[in-house]
C-alpha positions as CSV (number, residue, x, y, z in Angstrom):
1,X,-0.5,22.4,-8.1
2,X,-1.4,19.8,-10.8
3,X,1.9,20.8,-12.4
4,X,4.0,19.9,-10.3
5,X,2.8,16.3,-9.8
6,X,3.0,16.0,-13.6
7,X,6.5,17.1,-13.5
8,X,7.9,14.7,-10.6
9,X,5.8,11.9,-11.8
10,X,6.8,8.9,-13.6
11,X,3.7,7.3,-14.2
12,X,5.1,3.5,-14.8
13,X,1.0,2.1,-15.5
14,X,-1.0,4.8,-18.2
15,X,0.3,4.9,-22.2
16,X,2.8,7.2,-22.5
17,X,2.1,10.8,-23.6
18,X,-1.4,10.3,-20.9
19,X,-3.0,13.2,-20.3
20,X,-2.9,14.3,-16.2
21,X,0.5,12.3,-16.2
22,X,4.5,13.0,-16.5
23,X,6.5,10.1,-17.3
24,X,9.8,12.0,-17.0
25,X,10.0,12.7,-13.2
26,X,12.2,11.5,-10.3
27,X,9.0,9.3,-8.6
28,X,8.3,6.1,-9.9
29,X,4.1,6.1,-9.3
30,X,2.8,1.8,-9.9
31,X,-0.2,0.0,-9.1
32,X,1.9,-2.6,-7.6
33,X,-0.4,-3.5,-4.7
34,X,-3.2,-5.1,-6.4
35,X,-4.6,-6.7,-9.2
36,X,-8.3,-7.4,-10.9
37,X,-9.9,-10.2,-8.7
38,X,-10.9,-13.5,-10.8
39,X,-14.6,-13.8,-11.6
40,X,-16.1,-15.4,-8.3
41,X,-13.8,-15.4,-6.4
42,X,-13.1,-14.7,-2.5
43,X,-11.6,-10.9,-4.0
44,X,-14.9,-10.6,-6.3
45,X,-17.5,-11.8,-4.3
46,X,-16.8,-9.1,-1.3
47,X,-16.0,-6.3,-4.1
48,X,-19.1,-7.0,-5.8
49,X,-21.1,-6.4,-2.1
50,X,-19.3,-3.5,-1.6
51,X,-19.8,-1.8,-4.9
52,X,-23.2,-2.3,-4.3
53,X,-23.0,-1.0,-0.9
54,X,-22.0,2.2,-2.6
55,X,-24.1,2.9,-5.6
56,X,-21.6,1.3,-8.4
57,X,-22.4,-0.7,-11.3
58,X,-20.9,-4.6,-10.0
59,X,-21.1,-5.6,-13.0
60,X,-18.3,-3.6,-14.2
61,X,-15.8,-4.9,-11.5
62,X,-13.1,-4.6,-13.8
63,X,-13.1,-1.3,-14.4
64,X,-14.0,-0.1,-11.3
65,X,-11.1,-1.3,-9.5
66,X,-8.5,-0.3,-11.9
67,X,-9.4,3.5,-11.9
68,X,-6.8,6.1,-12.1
69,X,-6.7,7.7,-8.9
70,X,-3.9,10.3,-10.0
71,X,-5.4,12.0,-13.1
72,X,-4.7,15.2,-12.6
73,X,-6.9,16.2,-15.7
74,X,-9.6,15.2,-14.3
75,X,-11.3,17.9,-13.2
76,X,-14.3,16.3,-11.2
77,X,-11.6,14.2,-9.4
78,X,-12.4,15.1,-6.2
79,X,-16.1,14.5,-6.4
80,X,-15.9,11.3,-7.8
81,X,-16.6,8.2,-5.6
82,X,-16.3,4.7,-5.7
83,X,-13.4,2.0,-6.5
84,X,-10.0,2.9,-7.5
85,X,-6.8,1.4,-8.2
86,X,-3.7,1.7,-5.2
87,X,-1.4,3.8,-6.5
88,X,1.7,4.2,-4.8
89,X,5.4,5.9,-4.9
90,X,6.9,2.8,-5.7
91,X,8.3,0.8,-8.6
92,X,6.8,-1.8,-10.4
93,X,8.2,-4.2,-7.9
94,X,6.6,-3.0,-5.1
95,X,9.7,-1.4,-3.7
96,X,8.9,2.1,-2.3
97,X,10.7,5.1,-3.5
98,X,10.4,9.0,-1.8
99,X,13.2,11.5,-1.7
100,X,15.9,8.9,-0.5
101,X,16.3,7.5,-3.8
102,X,16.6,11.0,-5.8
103,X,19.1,12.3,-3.3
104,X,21.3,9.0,-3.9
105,X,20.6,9.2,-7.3
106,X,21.9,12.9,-7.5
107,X,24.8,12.1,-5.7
108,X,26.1,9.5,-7.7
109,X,25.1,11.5,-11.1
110,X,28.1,12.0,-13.6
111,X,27.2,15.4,-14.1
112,X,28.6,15.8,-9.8
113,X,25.9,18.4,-8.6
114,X,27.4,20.6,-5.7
115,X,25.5,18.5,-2.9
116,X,26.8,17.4,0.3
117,X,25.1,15.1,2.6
118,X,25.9,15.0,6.1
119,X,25.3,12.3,7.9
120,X,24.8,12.0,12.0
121,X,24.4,15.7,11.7
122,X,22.4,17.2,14.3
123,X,21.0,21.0,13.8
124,X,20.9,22.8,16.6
125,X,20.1,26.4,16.0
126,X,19.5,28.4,12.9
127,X,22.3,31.8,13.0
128,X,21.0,35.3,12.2
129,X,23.3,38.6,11.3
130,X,23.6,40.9,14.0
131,X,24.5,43.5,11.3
132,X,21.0,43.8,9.5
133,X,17.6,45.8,10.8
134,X,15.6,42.9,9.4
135,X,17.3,39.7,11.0
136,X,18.4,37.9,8.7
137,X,19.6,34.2,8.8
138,X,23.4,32.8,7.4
139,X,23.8,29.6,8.5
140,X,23.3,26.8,11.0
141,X,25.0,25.3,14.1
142,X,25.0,21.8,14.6
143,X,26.8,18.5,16.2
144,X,27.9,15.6,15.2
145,X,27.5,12.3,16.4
146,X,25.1,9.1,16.1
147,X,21.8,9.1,18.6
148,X,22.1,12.5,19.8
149,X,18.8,13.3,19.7
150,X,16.8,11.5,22.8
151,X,14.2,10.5,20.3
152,X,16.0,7.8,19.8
153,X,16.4,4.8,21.7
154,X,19.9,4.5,21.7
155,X,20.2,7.9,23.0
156,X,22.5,8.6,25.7
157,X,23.2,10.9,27.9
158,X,27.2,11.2,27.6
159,X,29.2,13.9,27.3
160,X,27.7,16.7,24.2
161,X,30.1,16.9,21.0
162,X,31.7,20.9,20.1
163,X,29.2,22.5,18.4
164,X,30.4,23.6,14.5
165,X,28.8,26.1,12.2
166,X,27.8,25.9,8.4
167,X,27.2,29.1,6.5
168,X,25.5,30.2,3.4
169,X,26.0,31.8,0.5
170,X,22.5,32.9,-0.4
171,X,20.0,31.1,2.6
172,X,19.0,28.4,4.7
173,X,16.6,26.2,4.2
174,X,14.7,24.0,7.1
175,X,13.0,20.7,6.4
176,X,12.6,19.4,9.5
177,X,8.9,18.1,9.5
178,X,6.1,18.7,11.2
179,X,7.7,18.7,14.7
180,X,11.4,19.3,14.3
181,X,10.9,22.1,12.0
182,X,8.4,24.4,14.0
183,X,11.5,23.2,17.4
184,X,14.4,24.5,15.4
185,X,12.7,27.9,14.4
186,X,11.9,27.7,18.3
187,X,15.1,27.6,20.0
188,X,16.4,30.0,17.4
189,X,14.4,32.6,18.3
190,X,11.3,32.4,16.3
191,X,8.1,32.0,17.8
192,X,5.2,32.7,20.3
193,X,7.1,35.5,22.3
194,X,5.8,34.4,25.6
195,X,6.9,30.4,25.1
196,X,10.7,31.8,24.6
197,X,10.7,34.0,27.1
198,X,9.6,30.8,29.5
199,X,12.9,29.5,28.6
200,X,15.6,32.3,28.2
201,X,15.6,32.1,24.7
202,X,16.4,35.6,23.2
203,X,12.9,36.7,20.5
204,X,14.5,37.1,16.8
205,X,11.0,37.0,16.2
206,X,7.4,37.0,17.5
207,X,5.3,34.3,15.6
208,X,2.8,33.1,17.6
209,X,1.7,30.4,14.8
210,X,4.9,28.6,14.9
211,X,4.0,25.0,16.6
212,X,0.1,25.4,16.6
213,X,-2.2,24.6,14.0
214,X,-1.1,21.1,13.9
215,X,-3.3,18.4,12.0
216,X,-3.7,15.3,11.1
217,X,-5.7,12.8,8.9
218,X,-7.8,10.3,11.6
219,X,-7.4,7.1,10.7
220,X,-9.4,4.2,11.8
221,X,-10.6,0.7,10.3
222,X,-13.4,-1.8,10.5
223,X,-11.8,-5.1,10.7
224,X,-13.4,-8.5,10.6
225,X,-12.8,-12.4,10.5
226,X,-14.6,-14.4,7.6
227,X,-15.9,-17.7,8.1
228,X,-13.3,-19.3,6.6
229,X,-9.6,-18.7,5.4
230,X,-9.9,-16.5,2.5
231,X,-7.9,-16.8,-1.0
232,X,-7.3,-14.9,-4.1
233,X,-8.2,-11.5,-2.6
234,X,-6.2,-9.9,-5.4
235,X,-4.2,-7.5,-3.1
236,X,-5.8,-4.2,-2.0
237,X,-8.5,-2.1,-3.3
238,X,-9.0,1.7,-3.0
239,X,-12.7,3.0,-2.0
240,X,-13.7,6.5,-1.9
241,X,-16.7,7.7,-0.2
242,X,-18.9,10.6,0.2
243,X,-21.1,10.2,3.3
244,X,-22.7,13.2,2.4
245,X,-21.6,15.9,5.2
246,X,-19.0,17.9,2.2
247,X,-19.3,18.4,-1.4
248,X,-16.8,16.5,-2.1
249,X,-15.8,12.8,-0.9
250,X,-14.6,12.5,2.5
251,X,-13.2,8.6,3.4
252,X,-10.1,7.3,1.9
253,X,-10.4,4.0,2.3
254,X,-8.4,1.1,1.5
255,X,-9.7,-2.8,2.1
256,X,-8.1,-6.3,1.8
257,X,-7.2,-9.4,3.6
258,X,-5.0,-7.7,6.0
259,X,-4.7,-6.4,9.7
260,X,-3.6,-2.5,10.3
261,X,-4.9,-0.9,13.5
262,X,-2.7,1.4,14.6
263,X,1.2,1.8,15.8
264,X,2.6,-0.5,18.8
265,X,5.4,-2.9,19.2
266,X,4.9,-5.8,17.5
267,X,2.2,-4.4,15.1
268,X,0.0,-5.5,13.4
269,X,-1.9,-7.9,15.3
270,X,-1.9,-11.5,12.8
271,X,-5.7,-12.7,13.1
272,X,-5.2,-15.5,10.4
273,X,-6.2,-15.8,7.1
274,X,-9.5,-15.1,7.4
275,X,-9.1,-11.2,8.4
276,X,-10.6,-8.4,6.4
277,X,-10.2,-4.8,6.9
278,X,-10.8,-1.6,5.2
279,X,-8.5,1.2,6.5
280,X,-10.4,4.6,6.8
281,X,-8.8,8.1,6.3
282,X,-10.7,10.7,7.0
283,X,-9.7,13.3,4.3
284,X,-9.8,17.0,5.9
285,X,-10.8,16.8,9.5
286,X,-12.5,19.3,10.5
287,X,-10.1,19.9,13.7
288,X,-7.1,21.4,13.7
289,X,-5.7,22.0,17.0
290,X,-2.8,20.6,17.7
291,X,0.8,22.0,18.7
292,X,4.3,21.7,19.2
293,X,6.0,23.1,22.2
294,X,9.1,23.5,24.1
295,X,10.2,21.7,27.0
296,X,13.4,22.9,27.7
297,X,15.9,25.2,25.5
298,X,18.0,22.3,25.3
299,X,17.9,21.1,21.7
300,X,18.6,17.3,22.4
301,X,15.3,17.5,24.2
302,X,11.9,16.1,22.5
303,X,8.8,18.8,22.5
304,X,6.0,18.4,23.9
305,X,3.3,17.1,21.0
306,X,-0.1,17.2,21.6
307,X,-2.5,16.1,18.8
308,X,-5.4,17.2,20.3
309,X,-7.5,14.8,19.1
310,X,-11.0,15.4,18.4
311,X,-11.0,18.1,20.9
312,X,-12.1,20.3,18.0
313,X,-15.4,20.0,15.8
314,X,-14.8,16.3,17.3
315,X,-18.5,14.7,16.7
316,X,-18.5,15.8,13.4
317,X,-15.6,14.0,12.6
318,X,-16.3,10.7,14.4
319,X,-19.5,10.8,12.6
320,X,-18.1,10.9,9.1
321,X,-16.1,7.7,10.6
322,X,-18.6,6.2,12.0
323,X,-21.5,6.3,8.8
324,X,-18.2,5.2,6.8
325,X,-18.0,2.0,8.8
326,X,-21.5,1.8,8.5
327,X,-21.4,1.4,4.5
328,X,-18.7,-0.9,4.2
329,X,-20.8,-3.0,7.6
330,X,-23.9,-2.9,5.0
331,X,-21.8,-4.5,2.1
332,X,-19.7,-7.3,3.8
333,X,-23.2,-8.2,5.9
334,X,-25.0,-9.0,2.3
335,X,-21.7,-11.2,1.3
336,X,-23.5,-14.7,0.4
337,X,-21.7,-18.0,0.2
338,X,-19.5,-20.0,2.8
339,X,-17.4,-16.5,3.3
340,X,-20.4,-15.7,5.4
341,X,-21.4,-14.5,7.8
342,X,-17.9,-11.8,8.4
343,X,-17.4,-11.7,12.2
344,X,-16.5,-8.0,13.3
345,X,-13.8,-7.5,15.7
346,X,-14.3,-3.8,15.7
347,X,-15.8,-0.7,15.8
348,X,-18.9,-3.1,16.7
349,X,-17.9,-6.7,17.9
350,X,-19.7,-9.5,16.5
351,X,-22.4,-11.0,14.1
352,X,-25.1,-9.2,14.7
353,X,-23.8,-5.8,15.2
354,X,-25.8,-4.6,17.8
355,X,-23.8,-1.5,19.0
356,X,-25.0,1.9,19.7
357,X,-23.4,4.6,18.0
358,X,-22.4,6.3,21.0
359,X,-20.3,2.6,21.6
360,X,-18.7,3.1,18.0
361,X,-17.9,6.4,18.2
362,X,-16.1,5.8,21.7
363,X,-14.2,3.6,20.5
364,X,-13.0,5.1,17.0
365,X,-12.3,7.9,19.1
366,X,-9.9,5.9,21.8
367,X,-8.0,4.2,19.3
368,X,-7.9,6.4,16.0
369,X,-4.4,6.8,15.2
370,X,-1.8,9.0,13.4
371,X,1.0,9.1,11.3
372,X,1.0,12.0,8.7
373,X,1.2,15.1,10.7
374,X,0.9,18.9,9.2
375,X,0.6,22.4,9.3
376,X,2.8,23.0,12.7
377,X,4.3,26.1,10.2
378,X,1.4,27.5,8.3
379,X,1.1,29.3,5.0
380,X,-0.6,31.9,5.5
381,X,-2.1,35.4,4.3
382,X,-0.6,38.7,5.5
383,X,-3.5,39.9,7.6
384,X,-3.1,36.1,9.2
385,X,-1.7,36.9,13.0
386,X,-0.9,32.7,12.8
387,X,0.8,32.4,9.4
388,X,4.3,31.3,10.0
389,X,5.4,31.6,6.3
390,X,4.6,33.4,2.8
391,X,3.1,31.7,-0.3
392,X,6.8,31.0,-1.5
393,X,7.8,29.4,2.2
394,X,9.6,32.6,3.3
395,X,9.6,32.7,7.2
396,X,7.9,35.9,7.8
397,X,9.7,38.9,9.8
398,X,12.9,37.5,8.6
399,X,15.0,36.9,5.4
400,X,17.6,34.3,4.3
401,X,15.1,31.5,5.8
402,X,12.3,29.1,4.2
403,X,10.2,26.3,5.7
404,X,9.9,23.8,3.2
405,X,8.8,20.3,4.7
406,X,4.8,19.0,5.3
407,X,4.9,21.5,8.2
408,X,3.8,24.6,5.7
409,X,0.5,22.9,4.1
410,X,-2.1,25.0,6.1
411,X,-4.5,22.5,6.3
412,X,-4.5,18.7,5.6
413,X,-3.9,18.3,2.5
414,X,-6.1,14.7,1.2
415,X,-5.7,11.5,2.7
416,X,-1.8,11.0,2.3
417,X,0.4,13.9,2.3
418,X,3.8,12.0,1.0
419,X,2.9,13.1,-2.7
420,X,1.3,16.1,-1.3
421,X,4.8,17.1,-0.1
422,X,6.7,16.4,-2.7
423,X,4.8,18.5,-4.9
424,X,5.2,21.0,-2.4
425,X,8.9,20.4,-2.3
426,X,8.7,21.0,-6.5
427,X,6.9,24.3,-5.9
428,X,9.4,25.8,-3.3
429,X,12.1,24.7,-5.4
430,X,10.2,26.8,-8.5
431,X,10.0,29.7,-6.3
432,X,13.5,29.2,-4.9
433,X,15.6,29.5,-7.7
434,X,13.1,32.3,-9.6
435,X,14.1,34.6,-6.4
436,X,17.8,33.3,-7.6
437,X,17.4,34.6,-10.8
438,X,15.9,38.0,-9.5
439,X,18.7,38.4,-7.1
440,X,21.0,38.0,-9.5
């Protein structure tokens, strides 16, 4: 897949002509969120701790925190721990950039590419030929109208707009995400026979993968108070770690003088200027047994979306967590100066830290949180009775129709799927307009 970050990359931070780098693509990639902390101060004195904590040379601060995390020539990249720079999909302001900003910029390209975006559009139902033996999708239906869907807030209830149809000339596409897209193929007919049949839906399709398999990276943090206001932090800091249950690293981790816990109203909690956190991903969790399902055949409706937290191959997870928080504990406890000593707030409140890890462990459990979900429309192989779609995002059983959103990764793919995904998107697109050229 190294390819296709190359070719959607551009890299804005490595010489040009890098190797592992493409400085021609449609993402802007910076190291906006950070910069090298001055020599003693608050930024370097809790880095140096922490390097030490994990087995790196202090003395080379420098370096260490301005490492390349995207290399994709680096072959041992996934091995390697340690400090890194944040790398992000956004320009050298800061400003994020994603699939938003390549769709405007397409449509206001002089060379006028055939794209039409449709706004307060609402897909209801994906259409299928009643003419073919293999059933074979030609278009959509759909409404239109804002706040249709009662995900929103401003949803309401009021009378339904005509439903219109949209056909196509070769084949229809979904990229719904991880929950809309497994619903749509749902209430058009493809799915687990038994969960249509619950709601009169007529079977274009038995696939009893669609809306299971669903993942997720955990996500927790240790978070503390320093004893006093702290300055010249230097932004945020990347720190990969290996706690030694895979061969390759497992934590994503990423610390500063800031407060993220989790999604609420009002987030995040403000605890001053003397908060410090690092942020814990846990790359490739071990469980994977989540799903989307039905509620009712009415496509306005929200499914039913059950993470499933931890209820697979759980302890082994929260133990990866937990000896995570543990290393960074050991490094912010051996912080010397008038910074000391950090306070914890969480996973183990205090000074001392004198939790048991059972306490820890409950804890990460009841408030790990989510935001990058997967899988929910699997890739898999032919002899796979859960594989919702081919290698080239072809919904199985049925032609004209591709899956082509984060729902397809089979499993969780790193610690933050946005780049993931677009890579993917580049792939599909390869493999898309190749089957263009065959047809042809």
């Amino acid at each position: 897949m190294a390819k296709y970050f190359i070719k959607l990359e551009n890299n804005t931070y490595e010489p040009l002509g890098t190797p592992g780098h493409g400085f021609n693509g449609w993402v802007p990639l910076s190291q906006a969120y950070g910069t090298v902390p001055n020599k003693g101060s608050d930024g370097w004195v809790i880095d140096e701790q922490l390097a030490l904590a994990t087995g790196q040379n202090a003395s080379d601060l420098p370096n260490l925190v301005t490492r390349d995390i995207n290399n994709a020539a680096d072959v041992n990249r996934d091995k390697s721990t340690g400090f890194y720079a944040m790398s992000g999909h956004v320009d050298t302001t800061g400003h994020r950039t994603g699939p938003r900003w390549y769709i405007r910029s397409t449509l206001n390209d002089p060379a006028k590419y055939p794209l039409t975006l449709s706004l307060q559009t609402f897909v209801t139902k994906i259409l299928f030929s009643n003419s073919t033996s293999t059933p074979t999708a030609i278009g959509v239906e759909y409404m239109t109208g804002s706040d249709l869907y009662s995900a929103s807030p401003r949803h309401k209830n009021t009378t339904r707009p005509a439903a219109q149809q949209a056909f196509a000339r070769r084949e229809v596409i979904v990229s719904g995400g991880a929950f809309n897209s497994p619903q749509l193929l749902k209430l058009s007919g493809i799915g687990p026979a038994a969960e249509l049949a619950k709601f009169k839906i007529p079977l274009v399709k038995d696939l009893p993968g669609v809306g299971e398999n669903m993942a997720d990276n955990y996500e927790g943090s240790i978070l503390s108070l320093a004893n006093r206001d702290l300055v010249d932090t230097a932004g945020q800091v990347v720190l990969f770690l290996n706690t030694g249950k895979t061969s390759n690293r497992n934590i994503y981790a990423f610390c500063g003088s800031f407060s993220f816990e989790g999604f609420w109203p009002g987030y995040p909690t403000d605890y001053g200027a003397g908060e410090y956190e690092c942020a814990l991903v846990l790359m490739n969790p071990k469980s994977q047994a989540g799903y989307v399902r039905l509620k009712s055949a009415d496509p306005l409706d929200t499914p039913d979306i059950n993470f499933r937290f931890f209820e697979k191959n759980g302890d082994e997870d929260l133990q990866e967590l937990l000896d995570a928080m543990k290393i960074i504990r050991s490094g912010l406890q051996k912080v010397k100066g008038d910074l000391a000593p950090f306070n914890e707030l969480h996973p183990c409140p205090g000074v001392g830290q004198n939790c048991t890890d059972e306490a820890q462990k409950e804890f990460i459990k009841t408030q790990a949180y989510s935001h990058h979900p997967t899988s929910s429309c699997a890739i898999g192989a032919d002899d796979d009775p859960m594989a919702v779609l081919d290698s080239k995002f072809r919904v199985r059983g049925v032609k004209n129709l591709r899956v082509v959103d984060a729902s397809a990764f089979p499993v969780v793919p790193g610690a933050f799927p946005v780049l993931p995904t677009m890579m993917l998107s580049e792939k599909a697109s390869e493999d898309i307009l190749n089957d263009a050229k065959v047809a042809a």
